[in-house]
C-alpha positions as CSV (number, residue, x, y, z in Angstrom):
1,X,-84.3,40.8,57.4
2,X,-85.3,42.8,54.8
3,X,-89.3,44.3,54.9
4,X,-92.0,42.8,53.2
5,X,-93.2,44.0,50.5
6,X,-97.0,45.0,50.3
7,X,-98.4,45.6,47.7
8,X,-102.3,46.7,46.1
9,X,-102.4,46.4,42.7
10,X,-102.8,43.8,40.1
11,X,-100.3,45.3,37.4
12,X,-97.7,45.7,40.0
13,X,-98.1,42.2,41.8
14,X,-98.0,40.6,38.0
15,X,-94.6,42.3,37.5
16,X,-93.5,41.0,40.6
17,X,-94.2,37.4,39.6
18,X,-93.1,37.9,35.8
19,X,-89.2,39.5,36.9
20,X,-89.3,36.5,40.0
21,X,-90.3,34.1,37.1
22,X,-87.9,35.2,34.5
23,X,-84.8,35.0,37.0
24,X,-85.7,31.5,37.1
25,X,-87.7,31.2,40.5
26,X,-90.3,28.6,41.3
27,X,-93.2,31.0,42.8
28,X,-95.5,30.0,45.5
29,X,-98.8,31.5,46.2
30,X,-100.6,31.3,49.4
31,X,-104.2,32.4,49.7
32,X,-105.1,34.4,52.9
33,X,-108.0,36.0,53.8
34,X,-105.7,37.6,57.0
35,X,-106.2,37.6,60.3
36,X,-103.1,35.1,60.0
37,X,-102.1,32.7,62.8
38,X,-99.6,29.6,63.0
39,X,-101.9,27.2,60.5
40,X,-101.0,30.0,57.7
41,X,-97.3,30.4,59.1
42,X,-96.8,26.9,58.3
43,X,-98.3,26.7,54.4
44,X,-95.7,30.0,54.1
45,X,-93.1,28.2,55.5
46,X,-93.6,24.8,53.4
47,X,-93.5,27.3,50.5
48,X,-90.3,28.9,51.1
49,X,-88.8,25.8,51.9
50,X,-90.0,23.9,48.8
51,X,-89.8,27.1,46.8
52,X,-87.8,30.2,45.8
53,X,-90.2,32.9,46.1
54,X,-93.3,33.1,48.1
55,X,-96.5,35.4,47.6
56,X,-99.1,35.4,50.5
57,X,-102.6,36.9,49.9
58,X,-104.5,38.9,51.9
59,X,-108.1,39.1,51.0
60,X,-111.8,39.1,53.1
61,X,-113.5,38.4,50.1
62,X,-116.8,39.0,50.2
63,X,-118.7,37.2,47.6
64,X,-118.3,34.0,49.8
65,X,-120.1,35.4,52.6
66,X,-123.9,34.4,52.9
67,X,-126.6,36.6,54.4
68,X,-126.0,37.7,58.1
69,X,-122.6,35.9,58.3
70,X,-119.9,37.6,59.7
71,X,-117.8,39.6,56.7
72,X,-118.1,43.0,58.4
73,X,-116.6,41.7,61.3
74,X,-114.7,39.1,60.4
75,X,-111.3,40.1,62.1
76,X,-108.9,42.2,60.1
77,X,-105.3,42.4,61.6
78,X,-102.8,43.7,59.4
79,X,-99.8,44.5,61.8
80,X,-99.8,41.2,62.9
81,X,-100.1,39.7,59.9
82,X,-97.2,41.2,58.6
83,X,-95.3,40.3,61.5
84,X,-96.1,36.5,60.8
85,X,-95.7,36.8,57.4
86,X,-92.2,38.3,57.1
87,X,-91.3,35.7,60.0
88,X,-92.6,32.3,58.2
89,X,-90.5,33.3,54.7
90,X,-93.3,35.3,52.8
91,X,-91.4,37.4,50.1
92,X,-94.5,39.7,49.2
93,X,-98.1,40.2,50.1
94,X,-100.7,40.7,47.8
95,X,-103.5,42.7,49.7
96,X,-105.9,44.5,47.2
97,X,-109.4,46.3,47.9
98,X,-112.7,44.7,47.2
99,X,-113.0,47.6,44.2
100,X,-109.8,45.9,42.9
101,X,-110.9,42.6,43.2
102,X,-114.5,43.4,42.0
103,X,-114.2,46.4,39.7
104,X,-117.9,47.9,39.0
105,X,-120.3,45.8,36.8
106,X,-118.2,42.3,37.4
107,X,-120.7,40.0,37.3
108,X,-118.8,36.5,36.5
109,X,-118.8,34.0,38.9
110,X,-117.4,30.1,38.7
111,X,-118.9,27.3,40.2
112,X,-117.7,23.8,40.8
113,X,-121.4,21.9,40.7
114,X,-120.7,18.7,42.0
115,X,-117.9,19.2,44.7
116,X,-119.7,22.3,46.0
117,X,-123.3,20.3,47.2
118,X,-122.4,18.8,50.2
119,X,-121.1,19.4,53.8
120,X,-120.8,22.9,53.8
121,X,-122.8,23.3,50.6
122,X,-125.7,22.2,52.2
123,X,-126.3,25.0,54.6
124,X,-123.8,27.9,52.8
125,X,-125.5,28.3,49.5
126,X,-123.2,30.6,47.2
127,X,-120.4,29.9,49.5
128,X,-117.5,27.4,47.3
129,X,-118.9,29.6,44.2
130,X,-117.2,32.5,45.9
131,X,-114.1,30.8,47.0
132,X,-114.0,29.2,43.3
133,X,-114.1,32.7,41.7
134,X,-112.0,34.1,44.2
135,X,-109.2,31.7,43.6
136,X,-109.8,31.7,40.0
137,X,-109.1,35.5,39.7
138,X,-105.8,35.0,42.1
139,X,-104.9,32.0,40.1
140,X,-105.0,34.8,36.4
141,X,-103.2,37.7,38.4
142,X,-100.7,35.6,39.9
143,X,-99.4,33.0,37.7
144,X,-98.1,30.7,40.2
145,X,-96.2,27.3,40.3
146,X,-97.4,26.4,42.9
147,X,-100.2,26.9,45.3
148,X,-101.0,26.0,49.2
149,X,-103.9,25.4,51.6
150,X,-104.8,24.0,54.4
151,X,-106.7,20.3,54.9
152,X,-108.8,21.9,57.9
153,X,-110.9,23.1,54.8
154,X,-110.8,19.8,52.8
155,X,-114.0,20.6,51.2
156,X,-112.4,23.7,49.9
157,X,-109.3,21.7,49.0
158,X,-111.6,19.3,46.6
159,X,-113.3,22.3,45.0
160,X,-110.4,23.6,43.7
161,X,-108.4,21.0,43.0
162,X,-111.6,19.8,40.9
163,X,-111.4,23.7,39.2
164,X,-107.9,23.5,38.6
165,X,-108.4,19.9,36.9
166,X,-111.7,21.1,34.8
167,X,-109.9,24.4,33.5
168,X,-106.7,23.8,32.8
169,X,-104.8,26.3,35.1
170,X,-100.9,25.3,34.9
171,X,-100.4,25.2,38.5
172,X,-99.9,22.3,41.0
173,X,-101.6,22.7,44.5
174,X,-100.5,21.4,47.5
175,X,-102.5,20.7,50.4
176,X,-101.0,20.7,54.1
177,X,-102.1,18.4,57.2
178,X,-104.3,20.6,59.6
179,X,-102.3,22.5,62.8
180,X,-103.9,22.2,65.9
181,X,-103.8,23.9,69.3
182,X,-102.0,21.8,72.2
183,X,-106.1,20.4,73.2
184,X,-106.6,19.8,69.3
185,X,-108.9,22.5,67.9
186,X,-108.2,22.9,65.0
187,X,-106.0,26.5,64.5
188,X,-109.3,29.2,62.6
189,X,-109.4,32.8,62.5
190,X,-112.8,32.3,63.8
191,X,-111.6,30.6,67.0
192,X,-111.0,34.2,68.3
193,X,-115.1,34.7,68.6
194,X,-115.4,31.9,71.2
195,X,-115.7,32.8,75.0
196,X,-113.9,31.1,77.5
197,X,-116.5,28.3,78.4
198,X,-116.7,28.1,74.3
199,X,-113.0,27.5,73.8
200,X,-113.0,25.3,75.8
201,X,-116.1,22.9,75.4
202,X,-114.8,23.3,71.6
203,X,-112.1,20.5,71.9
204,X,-114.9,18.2,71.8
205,X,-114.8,18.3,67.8
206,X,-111.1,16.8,68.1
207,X,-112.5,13.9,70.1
208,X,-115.2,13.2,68.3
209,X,-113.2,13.1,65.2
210,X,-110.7,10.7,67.3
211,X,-113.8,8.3,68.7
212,X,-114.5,8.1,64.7
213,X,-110.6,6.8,63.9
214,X,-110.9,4.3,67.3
215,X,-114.2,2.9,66.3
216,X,-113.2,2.1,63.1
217,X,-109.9,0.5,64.2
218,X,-112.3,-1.5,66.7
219,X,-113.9,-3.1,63.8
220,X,-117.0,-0.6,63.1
221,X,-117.9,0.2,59.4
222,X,-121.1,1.0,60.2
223,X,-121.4,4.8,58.8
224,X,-124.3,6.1,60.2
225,X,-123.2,4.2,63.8
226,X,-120.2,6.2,63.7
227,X,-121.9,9.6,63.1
228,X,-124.4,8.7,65.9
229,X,-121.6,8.1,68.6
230,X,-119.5,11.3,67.2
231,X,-123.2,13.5,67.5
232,X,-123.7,11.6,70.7
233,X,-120.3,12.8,72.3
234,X,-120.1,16.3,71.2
235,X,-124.0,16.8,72.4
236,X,-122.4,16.2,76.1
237,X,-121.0,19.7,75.7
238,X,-123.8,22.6,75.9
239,X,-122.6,24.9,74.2
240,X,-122.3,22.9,71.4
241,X,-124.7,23.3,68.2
242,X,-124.2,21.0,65.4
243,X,-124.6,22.1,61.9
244,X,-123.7,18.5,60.4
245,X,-121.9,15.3,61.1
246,X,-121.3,13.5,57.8
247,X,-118.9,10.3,56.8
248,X,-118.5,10.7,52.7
249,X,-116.5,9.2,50.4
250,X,-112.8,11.1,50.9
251,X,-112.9,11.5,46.9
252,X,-115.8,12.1,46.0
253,X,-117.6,13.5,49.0
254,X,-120.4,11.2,47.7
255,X,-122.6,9.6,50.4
256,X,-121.6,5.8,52.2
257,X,-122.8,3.3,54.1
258,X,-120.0,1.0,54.8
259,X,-116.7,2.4,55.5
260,X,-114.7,0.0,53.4
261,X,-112.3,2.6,51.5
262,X,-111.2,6.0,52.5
263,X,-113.7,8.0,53.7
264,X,-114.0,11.6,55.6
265,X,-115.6,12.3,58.8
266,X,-116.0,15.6,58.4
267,X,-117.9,18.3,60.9
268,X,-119.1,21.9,61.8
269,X,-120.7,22.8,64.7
270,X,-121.6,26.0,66.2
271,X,-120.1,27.7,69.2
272,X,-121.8,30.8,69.8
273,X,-120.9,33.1,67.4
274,X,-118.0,30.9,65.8
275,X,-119.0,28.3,63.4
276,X,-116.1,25.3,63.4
277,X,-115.6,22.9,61.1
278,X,-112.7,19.9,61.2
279,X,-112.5,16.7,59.9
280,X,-110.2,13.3,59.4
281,X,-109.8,10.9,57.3
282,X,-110.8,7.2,58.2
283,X,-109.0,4.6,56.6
284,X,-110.2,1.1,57.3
């Protein structure tokens, strides 16, 4: 196996992709913020397998941090992310410095209005416009075919999907079903914050999410029902601190009463210091 090339710069990561490009390779790009475990192994493997040449990113970026969240700590494991990324099929890693990223007196940012108001708009102001900018700027210094991420962040998913749409970029994106540990918590870098007891009191979100799908399949369209039974179910755990429980429209993340088209159950909830989000989608 041959080693993985790292690499810093943006001049040197857009010659990369320009001599993979002009040999006639399909690129993939997957965005990273480290701290990698098997949910990003498998977007790098769906890349490699669908694709010729595969760029992973690895990037805390900082500008989607609120106040007193947890960027400074937020885990940074480079050694192990290589490991997993020269493992899963990743050809090169893209892993600049926030003074690359943000050279003195950048002051542009991109927001997605709409998409970015809900769920975890509602309590993480500032947040979606720092992933949209983020992604934007990855999106210019990596001209890409293709790009993947994971459904665990759907609202995510819809904000850039939504950028890509309103701005034109020339690449498709791909989004990949959620991987989940053998309990069903969903796989998160921040899963390594909870305790013991947290851990495992956590797997509650995954049965609450699964009580949504069987209510519905019982005959329940009742929104607001269903969020009171899923609230109801994870407050049996006490560790357990809900940030929301919402049931939107899968599309539009609009608000809905009656479940009578796809819609997303969607949660976070907060386990000491971890905040956890998950969701599914309820089709009647």
């Amino acid at each position: 196996m041959a080693d993985l090339a790292w690499i810093t710069e943006k001049d040197e990561i857009r010659d990369v992709v320009r001599r993979a490009q002009r040999a006639g390779k399909r690129v993939g790009l997957v965005p990273t913020m480290g701290n990698l475990h098997e949910g990003h192994a498998s977007l790098f493997r769906q890349a490699a397998d669908e694709l010729d040449f595969v760029i992973a990113t690895i990037f805390v970026n900082p500008i989607q941090f609120g106040p007193g969240e947890d960027f400074a700590a937020y885990p940074r494991t480079p050694d192990d992310d290589r490991r997993i990324c020269q493992e899963a099929g990743v050809d090169v890693v893209f892993s600049p410095s926030v003074e690359t990223m943000y050279p003195k007196g950048a002051c542009t940012r991109v927001q997605v209005v709409e998409t970015e108001k809900p769920l975890c708009g509602m309590n993480r102001p500032g947040h979606f416009v720092g992933v949209a900018t983020v992604v934007t700027k990855l999106f210019h210094i990596i001209p890409a075919d293709v790009a993947y991420f994971g459904s665990k962040d759907y609202q995510q998913c819809k904000v850039i999907v939504q950028m890509v749409r309103d701005l034109d970029f020339p690449i498709e994106i791909r989004i990949c079903p959620i991987v989940r540990e053998s309990d069903g918590l969903a796989m998160s870098s921040r899963n390594r914050y909870l305790s013991h007891d947290e851990r495992k009191q956590a797997a509650i979100l995954k049965k609450s999410l699964d009580l949504a799908t069987e209510l519905l399949q019982s005959g329940e369209r009742s929104a607001k029902r269903i969020r009171q039974r899923m609230r109801e179910l994870i407050s049996t755990e006490p560790l357990a601190n809900i940030d929301y429980i919402e049931i939107v429209d899968s599309e539009s993340l609009g608000p809905i009463d009656v479940i009578d088209h796809p819609a997303l159950a969607a949660l976070a909830v907060r386990f000491g210091r971890a905040r956890l989000i998950d969701n599914t989608v309820l089709v009647p």
